[in-house]
Backbone of each chain as ProteinMPNN parsed JSONL, in Angstrom:
{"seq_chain_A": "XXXXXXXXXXXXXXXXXXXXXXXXXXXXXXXXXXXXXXXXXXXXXXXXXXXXXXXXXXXXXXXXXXXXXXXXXXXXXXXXXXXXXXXXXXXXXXXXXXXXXXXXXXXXXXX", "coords_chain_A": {"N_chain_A": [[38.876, -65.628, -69.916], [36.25, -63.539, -69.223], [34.912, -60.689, -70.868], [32.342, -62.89, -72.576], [31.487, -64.267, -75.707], [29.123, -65.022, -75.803], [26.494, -65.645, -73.333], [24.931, -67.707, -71.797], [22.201, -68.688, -70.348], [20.611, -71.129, -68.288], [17.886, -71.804, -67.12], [17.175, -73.223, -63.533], [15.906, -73.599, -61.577], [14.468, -74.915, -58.668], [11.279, -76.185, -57.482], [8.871, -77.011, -54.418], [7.203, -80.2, -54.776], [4.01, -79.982, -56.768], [3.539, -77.935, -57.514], [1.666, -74.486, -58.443], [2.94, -73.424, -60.355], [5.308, -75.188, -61.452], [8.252, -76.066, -62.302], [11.695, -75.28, -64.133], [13.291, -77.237, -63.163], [12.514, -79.919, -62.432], [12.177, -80.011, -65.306], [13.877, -80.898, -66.526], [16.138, -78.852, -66.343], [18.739, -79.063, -65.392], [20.039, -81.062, -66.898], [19.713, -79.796, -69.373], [21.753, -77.605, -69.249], [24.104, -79.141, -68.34], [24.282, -80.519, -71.0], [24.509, -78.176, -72.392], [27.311, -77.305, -71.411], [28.74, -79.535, -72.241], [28.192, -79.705, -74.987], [29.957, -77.588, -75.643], [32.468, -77.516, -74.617], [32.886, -79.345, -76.29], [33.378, -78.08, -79.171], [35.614, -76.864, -78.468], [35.303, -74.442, -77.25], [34.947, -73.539, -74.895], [35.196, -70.897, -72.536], [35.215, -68.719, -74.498], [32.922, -68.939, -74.763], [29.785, -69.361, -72.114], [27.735, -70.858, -70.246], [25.951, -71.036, -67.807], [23.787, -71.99, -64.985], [21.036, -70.537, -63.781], [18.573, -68.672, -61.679], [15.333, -68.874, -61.436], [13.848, -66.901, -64.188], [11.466, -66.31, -64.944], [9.742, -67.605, -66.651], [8.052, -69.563, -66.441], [5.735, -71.39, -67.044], [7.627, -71.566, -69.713], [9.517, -73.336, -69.378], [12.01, -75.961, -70.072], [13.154, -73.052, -69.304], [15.963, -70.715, -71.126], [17.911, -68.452, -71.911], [20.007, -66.161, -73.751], [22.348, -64.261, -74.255], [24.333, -61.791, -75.449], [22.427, -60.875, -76.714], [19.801, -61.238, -76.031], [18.097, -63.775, -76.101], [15.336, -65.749, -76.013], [14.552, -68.649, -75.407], [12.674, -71.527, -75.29], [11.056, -74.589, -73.26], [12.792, -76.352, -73.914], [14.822, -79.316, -74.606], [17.379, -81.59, -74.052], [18.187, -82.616, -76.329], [17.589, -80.827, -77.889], [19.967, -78.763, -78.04], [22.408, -79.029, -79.229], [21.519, -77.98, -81.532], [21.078, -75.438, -81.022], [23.468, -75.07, -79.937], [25.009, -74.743, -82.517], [23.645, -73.989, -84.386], [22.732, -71.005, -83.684], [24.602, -70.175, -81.758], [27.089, -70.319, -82.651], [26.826, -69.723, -85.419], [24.809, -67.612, -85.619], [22.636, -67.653, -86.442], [19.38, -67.955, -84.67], [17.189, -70.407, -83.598], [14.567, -70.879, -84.229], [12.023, -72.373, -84.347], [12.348, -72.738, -81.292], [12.19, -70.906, -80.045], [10.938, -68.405, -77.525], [7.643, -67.24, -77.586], [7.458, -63.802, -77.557], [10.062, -63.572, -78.744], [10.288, -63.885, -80.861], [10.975, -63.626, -84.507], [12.662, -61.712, -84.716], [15.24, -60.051, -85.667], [18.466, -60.978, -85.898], [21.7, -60.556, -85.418]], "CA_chain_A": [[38.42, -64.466, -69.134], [34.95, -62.841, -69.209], [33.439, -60.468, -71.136], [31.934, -64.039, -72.875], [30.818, -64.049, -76.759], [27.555, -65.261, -76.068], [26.778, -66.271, -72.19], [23.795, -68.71, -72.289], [21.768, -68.883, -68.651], [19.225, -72.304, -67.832], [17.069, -72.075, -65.259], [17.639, -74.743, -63.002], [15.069, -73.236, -60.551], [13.324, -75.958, -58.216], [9.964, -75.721, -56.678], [8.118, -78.205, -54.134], [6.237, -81.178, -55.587], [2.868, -79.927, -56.729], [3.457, -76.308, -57.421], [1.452, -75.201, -59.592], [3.502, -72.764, -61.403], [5.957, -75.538, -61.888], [9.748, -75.243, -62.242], [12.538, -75.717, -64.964], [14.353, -78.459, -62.142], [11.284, -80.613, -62.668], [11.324, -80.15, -66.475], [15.452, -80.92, -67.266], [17.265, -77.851, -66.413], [20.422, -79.553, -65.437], [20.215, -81.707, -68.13], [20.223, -78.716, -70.464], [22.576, -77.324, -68.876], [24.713, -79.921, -68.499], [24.169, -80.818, -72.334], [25.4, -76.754, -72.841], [28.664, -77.623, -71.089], [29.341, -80.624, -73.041], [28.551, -79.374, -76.417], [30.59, -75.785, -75.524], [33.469, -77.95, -74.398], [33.396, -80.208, -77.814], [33.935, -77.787, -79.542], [36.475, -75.987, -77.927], [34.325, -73.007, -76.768], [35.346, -72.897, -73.244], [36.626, -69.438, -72.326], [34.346, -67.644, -75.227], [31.433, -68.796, -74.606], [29.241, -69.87, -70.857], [26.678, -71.867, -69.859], [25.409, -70.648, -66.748], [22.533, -72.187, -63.819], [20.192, -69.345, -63.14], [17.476, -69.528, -60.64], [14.101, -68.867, -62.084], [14.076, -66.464, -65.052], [10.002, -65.809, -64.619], [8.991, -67.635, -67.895], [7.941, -70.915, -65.714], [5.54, -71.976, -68.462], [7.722, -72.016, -70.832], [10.62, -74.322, -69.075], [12.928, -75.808, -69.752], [13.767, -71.904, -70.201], [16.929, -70.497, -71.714], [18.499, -67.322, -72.29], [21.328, -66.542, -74.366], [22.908, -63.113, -74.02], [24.123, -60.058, -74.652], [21.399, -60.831, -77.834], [18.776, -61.401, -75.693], [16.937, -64.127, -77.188], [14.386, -66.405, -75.132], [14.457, -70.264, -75.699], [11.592, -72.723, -74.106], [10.671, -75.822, -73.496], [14.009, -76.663, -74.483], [15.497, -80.317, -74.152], [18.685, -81.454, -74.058], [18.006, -83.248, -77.463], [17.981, -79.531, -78.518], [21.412, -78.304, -77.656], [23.709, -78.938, -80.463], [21.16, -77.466, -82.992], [21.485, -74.075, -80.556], [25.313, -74.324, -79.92], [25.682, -74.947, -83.97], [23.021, -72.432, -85.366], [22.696, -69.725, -82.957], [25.772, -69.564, -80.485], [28.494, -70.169, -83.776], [25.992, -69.659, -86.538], [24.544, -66.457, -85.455], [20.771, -67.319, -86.583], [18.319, -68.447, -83.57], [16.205, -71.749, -83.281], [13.393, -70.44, -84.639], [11.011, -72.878, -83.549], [12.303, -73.42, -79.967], [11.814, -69.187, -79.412], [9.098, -68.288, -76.434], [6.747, -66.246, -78.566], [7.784, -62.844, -77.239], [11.172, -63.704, -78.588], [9.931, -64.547, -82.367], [10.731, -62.854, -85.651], [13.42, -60.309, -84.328], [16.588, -60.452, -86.116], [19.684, -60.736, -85.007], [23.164, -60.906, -85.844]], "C_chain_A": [[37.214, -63.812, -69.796], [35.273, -61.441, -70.34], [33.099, -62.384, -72.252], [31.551, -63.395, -74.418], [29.649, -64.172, -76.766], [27.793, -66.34, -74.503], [25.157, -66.851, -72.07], [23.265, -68.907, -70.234], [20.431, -70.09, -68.616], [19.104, -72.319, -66.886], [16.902, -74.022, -64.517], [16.422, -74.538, -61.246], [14.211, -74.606, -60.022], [12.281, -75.654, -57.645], [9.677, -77.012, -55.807], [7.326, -78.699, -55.045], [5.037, -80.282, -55.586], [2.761, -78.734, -56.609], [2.562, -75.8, -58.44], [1.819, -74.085, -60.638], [4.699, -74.261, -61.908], [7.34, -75.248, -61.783], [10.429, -76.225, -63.216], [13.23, -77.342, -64.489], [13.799, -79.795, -63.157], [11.566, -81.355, -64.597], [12.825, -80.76, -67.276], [16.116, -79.867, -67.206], [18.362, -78.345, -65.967], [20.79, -80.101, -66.343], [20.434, -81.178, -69.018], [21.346, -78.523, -70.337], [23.926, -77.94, -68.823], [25.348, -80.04, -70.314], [25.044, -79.464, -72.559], [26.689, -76.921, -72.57], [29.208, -78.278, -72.385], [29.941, -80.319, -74.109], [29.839, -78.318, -76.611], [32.131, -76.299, -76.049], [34.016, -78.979, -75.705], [33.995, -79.692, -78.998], [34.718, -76.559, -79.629], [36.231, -74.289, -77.336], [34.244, -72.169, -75.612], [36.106, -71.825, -73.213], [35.801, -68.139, -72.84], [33.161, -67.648, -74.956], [30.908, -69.527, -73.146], [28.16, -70.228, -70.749], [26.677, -71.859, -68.276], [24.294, -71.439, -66.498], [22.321, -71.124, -64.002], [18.94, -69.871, -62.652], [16.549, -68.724, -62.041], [14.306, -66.875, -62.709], [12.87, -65.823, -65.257], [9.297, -66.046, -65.728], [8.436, -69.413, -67.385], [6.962, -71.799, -67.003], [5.892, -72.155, -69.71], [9.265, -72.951, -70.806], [9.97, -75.315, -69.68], [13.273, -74.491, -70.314], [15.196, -71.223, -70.112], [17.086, -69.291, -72.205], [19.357, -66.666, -72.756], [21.299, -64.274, -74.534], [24.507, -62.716, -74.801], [23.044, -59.99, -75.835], [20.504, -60.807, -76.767], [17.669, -62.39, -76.338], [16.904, -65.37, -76.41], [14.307, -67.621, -75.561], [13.751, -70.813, -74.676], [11.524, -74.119, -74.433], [12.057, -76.896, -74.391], [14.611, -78.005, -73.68], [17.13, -80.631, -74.494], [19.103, -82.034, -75.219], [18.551, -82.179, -78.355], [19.36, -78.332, -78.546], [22.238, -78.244, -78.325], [22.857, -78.146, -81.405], [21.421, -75.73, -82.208], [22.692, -73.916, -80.747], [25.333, -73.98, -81.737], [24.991, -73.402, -84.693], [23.12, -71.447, -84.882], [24.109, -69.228, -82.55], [27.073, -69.575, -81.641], [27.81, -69.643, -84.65], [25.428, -68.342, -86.859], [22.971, -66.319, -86.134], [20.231, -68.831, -85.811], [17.918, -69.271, -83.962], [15.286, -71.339, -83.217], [12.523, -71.267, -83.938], [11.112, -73.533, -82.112], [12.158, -71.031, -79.29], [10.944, -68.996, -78.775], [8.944, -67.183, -77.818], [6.598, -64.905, -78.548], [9.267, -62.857, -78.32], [11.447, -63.906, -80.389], [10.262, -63.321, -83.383], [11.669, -61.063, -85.434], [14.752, -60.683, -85.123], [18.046, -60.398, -85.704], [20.835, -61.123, -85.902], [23.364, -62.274, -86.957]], "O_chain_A": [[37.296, -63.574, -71.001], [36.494, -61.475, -70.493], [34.182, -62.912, -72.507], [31.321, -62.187, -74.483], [28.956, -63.572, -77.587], [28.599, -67.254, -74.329], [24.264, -66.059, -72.372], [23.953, -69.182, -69.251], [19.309, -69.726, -68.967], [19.773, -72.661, -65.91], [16.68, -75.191, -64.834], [16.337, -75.229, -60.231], [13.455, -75.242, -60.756], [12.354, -74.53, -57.147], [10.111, -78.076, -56.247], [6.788, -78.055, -55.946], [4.838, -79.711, -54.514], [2.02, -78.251, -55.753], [2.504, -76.51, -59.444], [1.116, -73.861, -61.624], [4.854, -74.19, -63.127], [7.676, -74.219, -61.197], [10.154, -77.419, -63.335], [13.549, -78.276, -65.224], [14.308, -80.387, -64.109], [11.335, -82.478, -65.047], [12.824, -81.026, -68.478], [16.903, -79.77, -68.148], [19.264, -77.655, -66.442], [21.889, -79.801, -66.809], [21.269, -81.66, -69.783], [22.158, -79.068, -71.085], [24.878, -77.287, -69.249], [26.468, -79.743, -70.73], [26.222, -79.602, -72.889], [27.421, -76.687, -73.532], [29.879, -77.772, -73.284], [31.118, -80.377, -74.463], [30.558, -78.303, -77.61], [32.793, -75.976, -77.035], [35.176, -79.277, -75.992], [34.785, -80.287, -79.732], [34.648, -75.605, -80.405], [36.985, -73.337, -77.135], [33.859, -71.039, -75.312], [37.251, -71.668, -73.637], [35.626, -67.064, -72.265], [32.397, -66.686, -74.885], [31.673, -70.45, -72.868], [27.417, -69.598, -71.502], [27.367, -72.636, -67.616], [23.633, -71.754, -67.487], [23.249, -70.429, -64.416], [18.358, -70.922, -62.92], [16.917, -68.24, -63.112], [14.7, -65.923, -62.036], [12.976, -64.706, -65.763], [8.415, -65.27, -66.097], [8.549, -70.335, -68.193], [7.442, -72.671, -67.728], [5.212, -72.607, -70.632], [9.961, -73.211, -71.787], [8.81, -75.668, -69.896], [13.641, -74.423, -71.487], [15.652, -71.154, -68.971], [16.274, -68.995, -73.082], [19.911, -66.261, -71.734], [20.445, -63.435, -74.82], [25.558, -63.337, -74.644], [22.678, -58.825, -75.987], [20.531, -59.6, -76.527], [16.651, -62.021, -76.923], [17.905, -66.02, -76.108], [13.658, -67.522, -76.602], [14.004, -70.703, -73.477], [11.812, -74.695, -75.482], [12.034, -77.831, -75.191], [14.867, -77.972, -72.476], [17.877, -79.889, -75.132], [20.322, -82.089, -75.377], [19.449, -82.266, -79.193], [19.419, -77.239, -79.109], [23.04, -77.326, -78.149], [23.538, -77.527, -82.222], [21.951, -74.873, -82.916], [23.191, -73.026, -81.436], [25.72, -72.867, -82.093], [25.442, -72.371, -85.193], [23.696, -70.626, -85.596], [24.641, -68.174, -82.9], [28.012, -68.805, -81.435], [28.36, -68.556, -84.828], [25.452, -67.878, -87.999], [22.314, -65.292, -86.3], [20.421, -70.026, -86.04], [18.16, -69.259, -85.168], [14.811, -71.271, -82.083], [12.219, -70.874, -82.812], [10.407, -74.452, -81.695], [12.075, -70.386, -78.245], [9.866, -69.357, -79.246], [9.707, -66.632, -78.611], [5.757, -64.456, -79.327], [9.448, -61.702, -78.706], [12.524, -64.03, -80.972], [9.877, -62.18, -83.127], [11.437, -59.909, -85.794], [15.158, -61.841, -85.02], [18.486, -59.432, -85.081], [20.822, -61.859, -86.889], [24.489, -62.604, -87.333]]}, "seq_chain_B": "XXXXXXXXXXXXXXXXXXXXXXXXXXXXXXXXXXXXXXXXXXXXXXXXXXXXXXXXXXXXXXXXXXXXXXXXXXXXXXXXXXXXXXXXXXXXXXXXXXXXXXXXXXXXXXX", "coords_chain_B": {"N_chain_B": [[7.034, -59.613, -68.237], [9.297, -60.975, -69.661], [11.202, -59.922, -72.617], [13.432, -58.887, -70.282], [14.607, -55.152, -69.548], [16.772, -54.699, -68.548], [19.045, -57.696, -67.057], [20.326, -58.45, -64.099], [22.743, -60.576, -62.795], [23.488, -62.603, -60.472], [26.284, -63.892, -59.109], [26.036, -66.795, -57.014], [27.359, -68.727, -56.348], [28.588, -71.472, -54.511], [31.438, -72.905, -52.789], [33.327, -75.716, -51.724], [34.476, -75.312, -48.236], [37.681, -74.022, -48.039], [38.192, -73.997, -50.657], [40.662, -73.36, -52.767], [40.156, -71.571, -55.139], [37.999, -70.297, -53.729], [34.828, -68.671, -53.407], [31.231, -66.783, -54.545], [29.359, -67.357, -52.653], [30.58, -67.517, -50.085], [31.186, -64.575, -50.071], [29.317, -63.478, -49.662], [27.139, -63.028, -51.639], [24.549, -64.328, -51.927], [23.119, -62.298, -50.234], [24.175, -59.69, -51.833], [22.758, -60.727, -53.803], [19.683, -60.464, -53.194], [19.836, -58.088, -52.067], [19.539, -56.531, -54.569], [16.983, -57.457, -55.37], [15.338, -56.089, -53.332], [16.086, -53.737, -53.858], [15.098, -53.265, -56.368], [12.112, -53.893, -56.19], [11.428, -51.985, -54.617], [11.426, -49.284, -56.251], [9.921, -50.229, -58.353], [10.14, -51.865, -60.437], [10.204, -54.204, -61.216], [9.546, -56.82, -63.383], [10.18, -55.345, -65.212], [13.329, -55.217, -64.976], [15.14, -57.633, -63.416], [16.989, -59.241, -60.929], [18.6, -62.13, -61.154], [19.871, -65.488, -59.446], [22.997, -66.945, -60.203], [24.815, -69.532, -61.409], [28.77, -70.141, -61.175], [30.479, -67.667, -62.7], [33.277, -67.712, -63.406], [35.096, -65.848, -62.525], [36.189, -65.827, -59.984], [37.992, -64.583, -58.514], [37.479, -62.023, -58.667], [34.667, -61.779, -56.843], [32.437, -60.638, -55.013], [30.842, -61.519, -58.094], [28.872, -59.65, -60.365], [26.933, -59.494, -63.048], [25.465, -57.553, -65.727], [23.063, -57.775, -68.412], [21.141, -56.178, -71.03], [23.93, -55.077, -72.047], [26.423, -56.175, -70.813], [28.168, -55.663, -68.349], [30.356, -55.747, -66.449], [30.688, -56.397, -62.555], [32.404, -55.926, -59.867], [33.544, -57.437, -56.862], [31.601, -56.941, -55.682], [29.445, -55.23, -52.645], [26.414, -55.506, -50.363], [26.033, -53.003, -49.683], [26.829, -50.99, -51.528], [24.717, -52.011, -54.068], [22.249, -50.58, -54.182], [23.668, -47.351, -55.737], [24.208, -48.832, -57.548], [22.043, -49.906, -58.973], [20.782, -47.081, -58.858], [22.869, -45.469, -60.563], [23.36, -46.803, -62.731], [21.673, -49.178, -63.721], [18.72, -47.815, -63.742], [19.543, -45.087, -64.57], [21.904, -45.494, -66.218], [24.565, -45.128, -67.038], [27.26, -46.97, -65.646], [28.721, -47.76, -63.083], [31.745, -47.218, -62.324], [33.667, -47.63, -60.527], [33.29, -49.94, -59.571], [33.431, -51.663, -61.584], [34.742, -54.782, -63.198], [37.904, -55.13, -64.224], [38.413, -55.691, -66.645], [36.084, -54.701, -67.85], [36.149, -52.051, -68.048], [36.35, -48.559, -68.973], [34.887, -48.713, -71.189], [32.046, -47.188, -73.154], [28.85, -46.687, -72.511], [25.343, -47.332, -73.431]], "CA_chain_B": [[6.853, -60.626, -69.239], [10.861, -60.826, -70.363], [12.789, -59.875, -71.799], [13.681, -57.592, -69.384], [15.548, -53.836, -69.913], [18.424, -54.973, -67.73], [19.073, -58.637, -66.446], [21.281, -58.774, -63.527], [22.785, -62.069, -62.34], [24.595, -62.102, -59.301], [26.873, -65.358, -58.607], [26.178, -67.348, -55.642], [28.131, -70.461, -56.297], [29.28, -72.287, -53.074], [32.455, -74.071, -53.18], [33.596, -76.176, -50.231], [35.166, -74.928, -47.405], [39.119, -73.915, -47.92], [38.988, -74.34, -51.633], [41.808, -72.222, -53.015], [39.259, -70.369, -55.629], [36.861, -69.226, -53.222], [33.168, -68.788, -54.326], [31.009, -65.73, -54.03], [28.64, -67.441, -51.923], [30.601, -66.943, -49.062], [31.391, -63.233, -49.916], [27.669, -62.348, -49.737], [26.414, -63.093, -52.988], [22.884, -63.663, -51.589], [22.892, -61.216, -49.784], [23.892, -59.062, -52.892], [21.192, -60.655, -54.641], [18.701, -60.214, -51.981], [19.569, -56.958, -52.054], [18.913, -55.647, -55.645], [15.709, -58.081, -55.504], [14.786, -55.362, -52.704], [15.73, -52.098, -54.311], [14.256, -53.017, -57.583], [10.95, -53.564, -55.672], [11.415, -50.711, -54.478], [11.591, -48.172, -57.088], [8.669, -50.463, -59.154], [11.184, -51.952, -61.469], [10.206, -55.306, -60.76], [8.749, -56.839, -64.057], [11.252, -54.669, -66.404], [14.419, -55.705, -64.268], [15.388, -58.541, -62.328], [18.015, -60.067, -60.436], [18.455, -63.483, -60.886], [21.058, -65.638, -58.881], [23.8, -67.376, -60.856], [26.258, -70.489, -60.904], [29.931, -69.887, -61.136], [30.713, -67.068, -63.811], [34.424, -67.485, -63.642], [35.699, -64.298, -62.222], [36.419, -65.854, -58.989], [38.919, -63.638, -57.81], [36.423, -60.757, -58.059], [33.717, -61.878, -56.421], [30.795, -60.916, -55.363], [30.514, -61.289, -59.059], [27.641, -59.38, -60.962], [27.139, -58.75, -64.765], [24.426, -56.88, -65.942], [23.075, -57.387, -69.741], [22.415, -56.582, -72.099], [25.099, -54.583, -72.237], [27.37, -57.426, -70.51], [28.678, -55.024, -67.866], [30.929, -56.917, -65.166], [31.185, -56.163, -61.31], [33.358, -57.022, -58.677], [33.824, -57.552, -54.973], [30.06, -56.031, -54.982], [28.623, -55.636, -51.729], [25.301, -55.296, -50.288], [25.754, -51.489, -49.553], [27.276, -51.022, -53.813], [23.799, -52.069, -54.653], [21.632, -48.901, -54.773], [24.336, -47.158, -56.901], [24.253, -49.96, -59.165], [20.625, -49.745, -59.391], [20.303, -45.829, -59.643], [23.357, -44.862, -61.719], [23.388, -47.521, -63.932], [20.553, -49.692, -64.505], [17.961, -46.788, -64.226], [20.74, -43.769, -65.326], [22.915, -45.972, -67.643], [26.052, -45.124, -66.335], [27.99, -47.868, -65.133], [29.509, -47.245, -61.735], [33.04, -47.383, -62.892], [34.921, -47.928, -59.282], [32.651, -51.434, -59.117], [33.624, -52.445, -62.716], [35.753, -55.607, -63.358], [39.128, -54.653, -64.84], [38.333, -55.841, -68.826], [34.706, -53.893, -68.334], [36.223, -50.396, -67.143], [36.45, -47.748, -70.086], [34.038, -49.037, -72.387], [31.485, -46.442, -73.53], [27.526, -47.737, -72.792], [24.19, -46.35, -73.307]], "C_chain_B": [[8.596, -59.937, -69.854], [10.384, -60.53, -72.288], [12.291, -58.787, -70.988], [14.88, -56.208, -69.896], [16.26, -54.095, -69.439], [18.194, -56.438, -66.734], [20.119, -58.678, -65.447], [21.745, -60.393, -62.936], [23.774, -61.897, -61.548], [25.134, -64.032, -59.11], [26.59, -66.095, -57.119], [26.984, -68.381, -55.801], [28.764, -70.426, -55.102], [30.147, -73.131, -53.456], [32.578, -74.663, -51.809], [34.705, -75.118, -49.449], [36.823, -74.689, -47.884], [39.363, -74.201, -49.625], [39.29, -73.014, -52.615], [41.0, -71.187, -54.17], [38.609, -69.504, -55.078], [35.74, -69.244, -53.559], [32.837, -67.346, -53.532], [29.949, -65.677, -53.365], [29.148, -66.997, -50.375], [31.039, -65.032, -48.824], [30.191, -62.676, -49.411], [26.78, -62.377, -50.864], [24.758, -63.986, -52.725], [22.457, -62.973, -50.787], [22.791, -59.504, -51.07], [22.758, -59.232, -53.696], [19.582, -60.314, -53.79], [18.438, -58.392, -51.877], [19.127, -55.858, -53.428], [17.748, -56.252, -55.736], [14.569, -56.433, -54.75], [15.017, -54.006, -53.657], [15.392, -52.171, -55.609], [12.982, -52.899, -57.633], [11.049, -51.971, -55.581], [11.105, -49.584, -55.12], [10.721, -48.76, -58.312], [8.515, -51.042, -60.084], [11.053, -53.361, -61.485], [8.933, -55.584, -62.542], [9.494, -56.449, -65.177], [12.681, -54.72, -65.79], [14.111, -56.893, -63.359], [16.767, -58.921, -62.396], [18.173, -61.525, -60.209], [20.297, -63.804, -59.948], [21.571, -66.596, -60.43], [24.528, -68.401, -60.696], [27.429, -69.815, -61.134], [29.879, -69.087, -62.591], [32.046, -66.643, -64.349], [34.774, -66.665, -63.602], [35.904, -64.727, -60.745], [36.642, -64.925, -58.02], [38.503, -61.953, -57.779], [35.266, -60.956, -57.467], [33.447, -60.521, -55.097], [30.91, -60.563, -56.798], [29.494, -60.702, -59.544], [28.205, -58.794, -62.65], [25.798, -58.987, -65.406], [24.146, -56.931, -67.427], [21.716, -56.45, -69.967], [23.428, -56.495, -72.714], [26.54, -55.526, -71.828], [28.267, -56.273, -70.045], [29.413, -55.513, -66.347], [31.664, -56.08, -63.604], [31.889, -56.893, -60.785], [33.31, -56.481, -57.537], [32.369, -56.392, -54.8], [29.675, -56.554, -53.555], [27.318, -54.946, -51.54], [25.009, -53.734, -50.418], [26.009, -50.983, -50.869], [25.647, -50.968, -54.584], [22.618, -51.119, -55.102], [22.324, -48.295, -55.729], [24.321, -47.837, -58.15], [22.767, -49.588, -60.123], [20.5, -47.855, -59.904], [21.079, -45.08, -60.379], [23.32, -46.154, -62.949], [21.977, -48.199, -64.386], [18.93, -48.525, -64.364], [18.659, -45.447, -64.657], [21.296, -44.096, -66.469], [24.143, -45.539, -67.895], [26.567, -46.015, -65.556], [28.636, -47.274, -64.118], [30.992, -48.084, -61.697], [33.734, -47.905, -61.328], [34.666, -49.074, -58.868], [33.273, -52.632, -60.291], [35.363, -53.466, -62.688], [36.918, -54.934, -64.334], [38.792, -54.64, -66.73], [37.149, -55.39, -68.776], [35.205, -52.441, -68.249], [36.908, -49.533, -68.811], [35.835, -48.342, -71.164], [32.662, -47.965, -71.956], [30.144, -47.175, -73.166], [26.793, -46.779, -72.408], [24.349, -44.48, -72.139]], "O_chain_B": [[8.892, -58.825, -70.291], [9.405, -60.946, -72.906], [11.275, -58.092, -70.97], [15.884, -56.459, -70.563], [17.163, -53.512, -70.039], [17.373, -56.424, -65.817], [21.153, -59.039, -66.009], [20.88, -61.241, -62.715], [24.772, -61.211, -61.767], [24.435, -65.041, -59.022], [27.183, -65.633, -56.144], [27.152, -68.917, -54.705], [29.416, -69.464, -54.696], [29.914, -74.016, -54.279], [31.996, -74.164, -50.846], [35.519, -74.361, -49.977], [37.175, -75.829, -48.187], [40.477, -74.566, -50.0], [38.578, -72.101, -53.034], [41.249, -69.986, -54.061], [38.452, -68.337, -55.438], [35.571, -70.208, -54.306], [33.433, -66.814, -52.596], [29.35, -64.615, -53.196], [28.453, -66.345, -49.596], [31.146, -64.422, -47.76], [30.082, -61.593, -48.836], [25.736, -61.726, -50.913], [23.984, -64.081, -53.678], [21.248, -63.006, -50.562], [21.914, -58.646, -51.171], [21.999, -58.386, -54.167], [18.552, -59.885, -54.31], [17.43, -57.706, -51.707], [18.58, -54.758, -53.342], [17.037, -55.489, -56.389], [13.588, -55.894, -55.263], [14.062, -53.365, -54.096], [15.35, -51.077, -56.172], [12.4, -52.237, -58.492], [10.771, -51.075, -56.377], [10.422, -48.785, -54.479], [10.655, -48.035, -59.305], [7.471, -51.111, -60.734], [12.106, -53.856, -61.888], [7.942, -54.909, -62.822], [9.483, -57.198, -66.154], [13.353, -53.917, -66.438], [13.076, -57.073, -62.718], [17.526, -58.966, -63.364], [17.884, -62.047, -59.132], [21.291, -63.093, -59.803], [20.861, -66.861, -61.401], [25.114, -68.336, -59.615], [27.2, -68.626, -61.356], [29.361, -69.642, -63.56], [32.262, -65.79, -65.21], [35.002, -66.195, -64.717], [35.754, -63.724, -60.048], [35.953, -64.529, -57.08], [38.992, -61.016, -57.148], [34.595, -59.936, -57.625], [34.247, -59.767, -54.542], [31.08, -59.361, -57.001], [28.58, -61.377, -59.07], [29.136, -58.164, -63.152], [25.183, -60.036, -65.598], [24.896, -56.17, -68.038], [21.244, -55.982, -68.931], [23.921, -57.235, -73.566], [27.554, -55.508, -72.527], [29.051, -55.776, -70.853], [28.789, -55.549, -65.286], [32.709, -55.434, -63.525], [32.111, -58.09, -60.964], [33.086, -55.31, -57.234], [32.212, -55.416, -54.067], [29.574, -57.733, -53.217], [26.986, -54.007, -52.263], [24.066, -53.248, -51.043], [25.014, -50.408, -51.312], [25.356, -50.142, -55.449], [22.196, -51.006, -56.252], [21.832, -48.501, -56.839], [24.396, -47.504, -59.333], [22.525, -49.219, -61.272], [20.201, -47.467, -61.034], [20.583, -44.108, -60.948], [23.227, -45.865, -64.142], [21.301, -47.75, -65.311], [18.078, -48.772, -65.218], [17.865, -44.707, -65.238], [21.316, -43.423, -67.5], [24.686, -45.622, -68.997], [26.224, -45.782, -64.397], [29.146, -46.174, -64.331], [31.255, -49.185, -61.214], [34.467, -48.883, -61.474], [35.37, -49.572, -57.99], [33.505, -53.832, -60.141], [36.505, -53.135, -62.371], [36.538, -54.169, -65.221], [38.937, -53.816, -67.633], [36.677, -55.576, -69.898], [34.314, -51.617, -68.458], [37.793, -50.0, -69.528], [36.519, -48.421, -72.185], [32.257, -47.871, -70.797], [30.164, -48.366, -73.477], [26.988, -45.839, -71.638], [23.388, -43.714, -72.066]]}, "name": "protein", "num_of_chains": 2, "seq": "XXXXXXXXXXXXXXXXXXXXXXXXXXXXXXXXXXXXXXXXXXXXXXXXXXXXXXXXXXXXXXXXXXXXXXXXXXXXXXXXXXXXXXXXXXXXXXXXXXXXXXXXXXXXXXXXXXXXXXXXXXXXXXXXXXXXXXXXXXXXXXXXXXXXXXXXXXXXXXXXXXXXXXXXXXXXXXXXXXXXXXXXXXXXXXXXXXXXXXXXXXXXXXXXXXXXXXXXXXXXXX"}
C-alpha cells in the first residue's frame, strides 16, 4: 500500500514519426521502465517502492527521462543498461547517479 | 524547466472491460487530468506545475487516483469538479484538501 519509499516515473510519452521535439517512446521508455519493474521486483521491492509510465514530463531532450520522487531528482538519457546502478545506488543506496542527472538536477544533495 | 513546485500525476490506466480491479480510466481520470492541465493554465502555473498522466499507481479501489509530490500527497475518487480545490487550497495554498485524501495520507501535517 502507497505512500511508496521512493516512486520512480519514465516517460513513456510517444510522438508521430518526425517530430521534432522527439519523444521518450522513440528513445526506450518502456524498456526503462520495464527494466525498473524487473530490477524492483528482484529485489523484493514491490510494495515500497514504484515504477510508474508517465506521459511526457517536458524534459524531451533529455529522454529517456526519469524522475524519482518525493526527492525530486531528474535522470536523462537513461537506458535500460542503467537501471540496476539507479535501483542499487540511489533508490536503496540513497546517493544519485551522478553522471546520468539532467544538469538542473546536479550537485544537490540528498539523503 | 523542471523540476517543478508540485508534480501532479493523475492515473489513467485502462484495464479491460469487467476486470474485477477496475482502472481509473474509466472513472474519469482524463478527464481529471484534462482538467488540472486547464486550471493550471489558467492561473499561469503552467511551467512551475504540471499534471502529468500516470500508469497504474495501485490504489485501485480509490480511483480517480492522484498524488501530488513532492510532498507525496494521495487522492481519491477525484473528480473533475474536486479539481480547482485541489489546485487552490493545496497546490497554490498548501493545504491539502483533507475530504479528497486517501485514507494512509489524511492527518499528516504538510507545508
Amino acid at each position: 500500500m502507497p505512500p511508496f519509499q521512493r516512486h520512480v516515473f519514465v516517460c513513456t510519452n510517444r510522438r508521430p514519426d518526425g517530430h521534432p521535439k522527439g519523444c521518450c517512446a522513440t528513445k526506450g521508455g518502456e524498456e526503462v521502465r520495464a527494466r525498473f519493474k524487473e530490477e524492483l521486483e528482484k529485489r523484493g521491492l514491490k510494495g515500497q517502492m514504484r515504477a510508474n509510465a508517465a506521459g511526457c514530463v517536458d524534459t524531451c531532450s533529455f529522454g529517456v527521462s526519469v524522475v524519482v520522487y518525493p526527492e525530486g531528482t531528474w535522470y536523462g538519457g537513461v537506458k535500460p543498461e542503467d537501471v540496476p546502478a539507479i535501483v542499487d545506488e540511489h533508490l536503496v543506496g540513497g546517493r544519485p547517479v551522478e553522471r546520468l542527472l539532467m544538469p538542473f538536477s546536479r550537485g544537490k544533495t540528498q539523503e
